[in-house]
N, C-alpha and C positions, 0 to 999 in steps of 0.2 A: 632047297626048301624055302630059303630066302625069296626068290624070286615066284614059288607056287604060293606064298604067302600075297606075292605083292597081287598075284594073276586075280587071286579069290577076292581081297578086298575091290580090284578095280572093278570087277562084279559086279560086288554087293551095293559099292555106291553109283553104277550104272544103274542097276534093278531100281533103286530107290530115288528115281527120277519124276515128281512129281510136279507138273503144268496144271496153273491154274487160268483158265478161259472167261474172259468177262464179255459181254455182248447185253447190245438192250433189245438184242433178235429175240420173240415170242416165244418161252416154249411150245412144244407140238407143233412149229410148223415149217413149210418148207427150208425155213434158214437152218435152220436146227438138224434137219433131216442132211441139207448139205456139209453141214459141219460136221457131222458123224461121221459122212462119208471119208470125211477128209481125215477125221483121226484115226480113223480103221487102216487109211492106211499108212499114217505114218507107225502104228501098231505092228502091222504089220511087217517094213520094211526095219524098224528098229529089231526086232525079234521078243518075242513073246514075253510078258512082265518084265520088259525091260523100262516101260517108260505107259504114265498114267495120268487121266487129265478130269480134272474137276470144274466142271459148268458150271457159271455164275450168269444165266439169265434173262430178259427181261426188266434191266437195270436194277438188279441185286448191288453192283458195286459200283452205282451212280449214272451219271447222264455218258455219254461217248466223251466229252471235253474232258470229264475225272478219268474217266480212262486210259487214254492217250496217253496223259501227263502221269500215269502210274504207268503204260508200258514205258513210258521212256527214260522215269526213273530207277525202273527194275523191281517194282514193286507187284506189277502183272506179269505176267507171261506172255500170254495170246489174247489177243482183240479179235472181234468179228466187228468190222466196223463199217461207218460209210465212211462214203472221202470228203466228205463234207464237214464231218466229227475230226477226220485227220486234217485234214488243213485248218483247221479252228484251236486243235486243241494243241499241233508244232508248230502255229503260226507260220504255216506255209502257204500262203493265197496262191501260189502258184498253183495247186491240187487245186482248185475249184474250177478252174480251164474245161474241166471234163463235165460241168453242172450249168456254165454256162445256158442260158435259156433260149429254147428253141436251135440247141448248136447241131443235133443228130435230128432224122429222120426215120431212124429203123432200127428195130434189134439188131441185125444181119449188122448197119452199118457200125451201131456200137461196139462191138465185137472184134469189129476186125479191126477196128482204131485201136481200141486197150489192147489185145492182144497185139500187136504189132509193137504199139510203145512200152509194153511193159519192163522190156530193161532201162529204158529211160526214167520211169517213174519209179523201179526198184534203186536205182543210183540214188536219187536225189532221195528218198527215205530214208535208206542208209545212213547218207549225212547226218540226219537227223534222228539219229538212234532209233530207227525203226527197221526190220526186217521185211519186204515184200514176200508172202508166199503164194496167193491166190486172187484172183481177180475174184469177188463173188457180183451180187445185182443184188439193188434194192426195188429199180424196176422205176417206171414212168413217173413223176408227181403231178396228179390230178387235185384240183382244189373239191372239199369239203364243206357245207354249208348247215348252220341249223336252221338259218329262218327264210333262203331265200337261193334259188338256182343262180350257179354262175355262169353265164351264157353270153358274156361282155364284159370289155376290160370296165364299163363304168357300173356293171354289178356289184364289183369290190369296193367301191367307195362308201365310206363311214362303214366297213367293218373293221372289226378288231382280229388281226388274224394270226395263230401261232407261227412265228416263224424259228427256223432251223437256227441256232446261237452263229449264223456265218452273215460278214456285211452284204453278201449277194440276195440271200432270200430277203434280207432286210430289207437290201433296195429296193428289191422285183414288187413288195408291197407298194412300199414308200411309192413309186412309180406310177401302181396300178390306181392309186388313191385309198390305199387300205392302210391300217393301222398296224403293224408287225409290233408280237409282243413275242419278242425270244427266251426259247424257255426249254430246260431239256427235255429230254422225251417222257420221262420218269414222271414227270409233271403235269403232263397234258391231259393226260382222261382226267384228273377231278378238274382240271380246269375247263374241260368242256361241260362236265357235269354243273358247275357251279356258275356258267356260262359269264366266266371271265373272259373268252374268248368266244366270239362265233362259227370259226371254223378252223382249216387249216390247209396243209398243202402235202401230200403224203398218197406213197404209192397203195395198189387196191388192198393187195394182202396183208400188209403192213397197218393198214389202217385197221382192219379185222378183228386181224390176228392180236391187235394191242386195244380193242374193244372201243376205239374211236368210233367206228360207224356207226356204234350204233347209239351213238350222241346228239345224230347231224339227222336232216332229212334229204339233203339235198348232196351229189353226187356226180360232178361232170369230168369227161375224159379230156383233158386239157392236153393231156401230156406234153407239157411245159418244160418240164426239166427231167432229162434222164439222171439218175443217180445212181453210181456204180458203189458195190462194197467192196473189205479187202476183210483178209484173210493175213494178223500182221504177228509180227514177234519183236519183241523186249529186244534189242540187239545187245545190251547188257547180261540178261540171260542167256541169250542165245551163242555168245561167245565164250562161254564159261560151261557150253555142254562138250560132251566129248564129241569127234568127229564123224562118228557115226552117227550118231542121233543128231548131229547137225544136217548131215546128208537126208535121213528120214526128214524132216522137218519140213526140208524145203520140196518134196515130192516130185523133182522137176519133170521125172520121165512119167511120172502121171498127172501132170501140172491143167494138160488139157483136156484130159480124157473128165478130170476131177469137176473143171472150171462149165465145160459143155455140161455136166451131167445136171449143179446145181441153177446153172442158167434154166435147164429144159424144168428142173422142178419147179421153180417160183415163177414162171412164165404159164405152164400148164397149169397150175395152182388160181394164177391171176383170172383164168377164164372158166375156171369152176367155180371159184367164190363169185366175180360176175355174176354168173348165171342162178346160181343161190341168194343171191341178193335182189335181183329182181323177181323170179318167184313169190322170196318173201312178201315185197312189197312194202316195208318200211320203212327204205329209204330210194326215192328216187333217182336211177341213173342218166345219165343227160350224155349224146355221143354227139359233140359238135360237127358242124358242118365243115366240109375243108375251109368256107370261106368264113366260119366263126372262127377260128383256128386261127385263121392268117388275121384274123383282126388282133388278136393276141399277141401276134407276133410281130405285128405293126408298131402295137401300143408300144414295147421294149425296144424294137430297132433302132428308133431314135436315141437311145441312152445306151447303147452298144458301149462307147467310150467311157461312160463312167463304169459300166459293169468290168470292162479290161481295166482302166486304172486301177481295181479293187486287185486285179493279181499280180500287181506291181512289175515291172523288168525283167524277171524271169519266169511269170505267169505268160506275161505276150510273146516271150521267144518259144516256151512251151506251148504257148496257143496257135502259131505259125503250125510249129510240129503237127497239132492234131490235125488242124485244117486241111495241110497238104494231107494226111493221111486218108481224109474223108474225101478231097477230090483223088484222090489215087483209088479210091474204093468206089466213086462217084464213076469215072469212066469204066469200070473195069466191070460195070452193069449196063453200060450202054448199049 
């Protein structure tokens, strides 16, 4: 009887398993929609009311830097993050290797980069009391303008531009001749309303979805910096669940089936809203030339070395890592 006693409460305090999710992801849109996917099926693999999750957002529980610093003191549960937010907010500059400017060329190639290193980048989380569970995408960053098209690195000179709270976006301004004013995300629409700021630097849906665009009139496809998201856990929490719902948690056997599904939604997403926004006509889109592009990439190449100093000694061992992974994916197209 002793023991049908112990079976019943181990139950009840399994059932009574409640995660709470912070993200500054939009609701209603594709982040959201990935996310779902991803708790359906940790739902499902835990077994049925065994375990239950409460959505915070649209930064309900602050900018990505407050968040971080509450998963990692066990205050959060789950983050939908970028890696840009995690490297800022565990003071890892090494995570920003992957946001480097101008370092990818193609979905296809970012892809097979993250997925490849991802146990190298779930290790070094860990350390740092973070859980890896999912690669997600925030998608290209295209610059944002309200008074004037960006079509040249010396278009951004004398603007005021929102930059991401990380020393890279800071610099890429600083660099371009623009004025970076870092600021979390939570902040930004009335700052573009009250045109604190002129513009910003942020992927298409994202920009939408959190109602920046329709602040700006101007709209060019830079795509400057790829920015990956994650999908992370409390490792304070997470080691204090039982081991099954630790297993559910981490989804591995459906890790990619999860990661492919929410990459194809906010990619397919990107080229709907596109096309709904020129339609409209209220903000114009601008798709540079390859040789506007490389002027871009011009203006940064010389400041390569300051942007790797920024991820210190184990940012450049981990930047070796990605490089080689990108010519290993570079030949294997040839």
């Amino acid at each position: 009887m002793r023991w049908l006693r112990v079976g019943l409460l181990a139950g009840l305090l399994l059932a009574q398993v409640k995660l709470r999710v912070g993200s500054t992801i939009p609701y209603d849109s594709p982040w959201e929609e990935a996310l779902d996917t991803y708790l359906k099926a940790v739902e499902e693999a835990a077994g049925k009311g065994q375990v239950t999750f409460r959505k915070y957002l649209s930064g309900q529980l602050g900018g990505e830097v407050e968040m971080v610093r509450s998963l990692r003191m066990g205050t959060l549960d789950i983050g939908v993050l970028s890696v840009g937010g995690l490297a800022e907010g565990l003071s890892m500059p090494e995570l920003l290797v992957l946001e480097m400017p101008f370092l990818f060329e193609s979905d296809e190639e970012v892809d097979y980069v993250m997925d490849a290193l991802f146990p190298e980048f779930s290790r070094r989380l860990e350390e740092k009391g973070i859980v890896l569970v999912l690669w997600g995408v925030n998608g290209w960053r295209n610059f944002g303008c309200a008074s004037r098209p960006i079509l040249t690195p010396a278009d951004l000179k004398g603007l005021k531009m929102r930059a991401q709270e990380t020393p890279l976006y800071i610099e890429l301004y600083k660099l371009l001749g623009a004025t970076p004013v870092p600021m979390p995300t939570p902040d930004v629409l009335m700052a573009l309303k009250n045109r604190m700021v002129d513009g910003f630097d942020q992927t298409v849906v994202f920009a939408v979805s959190a109602g920046w665009m329709g602040q700006i009139k101007h709209y060019t496809l830079s795509r400057h910096v790829f920015q990956p998201g994650a999908i992370v856990i409390s490792k304070k929490v997470f080691d204090k669940l039982p081991p099954q719902l630790q297993k559910a948690l981490r989804v591995e056997e459906k890790r990619a089936s999860i990661q492919a599904a929410g990459r194809k939604l906010v990619r397919d997403e990107e080229q709907s809203i596109l096309a709904g926004v020129e339609k409209e006509g209220g903000v114009k889109i601008y798709r540079l030339t390859p040789q506007q592009r490389e002027a871009f990439r011009k203006a940064v190449e010389g400041a390569r070395a300051r942007f790797e100093a920024h991820l210190g000694p184990a940012g450049k061992a981990l930047l070796a890592q990605v490089q080689a992974k990108i010519a290993e994916y570079r030949r294997t197209r040839k």
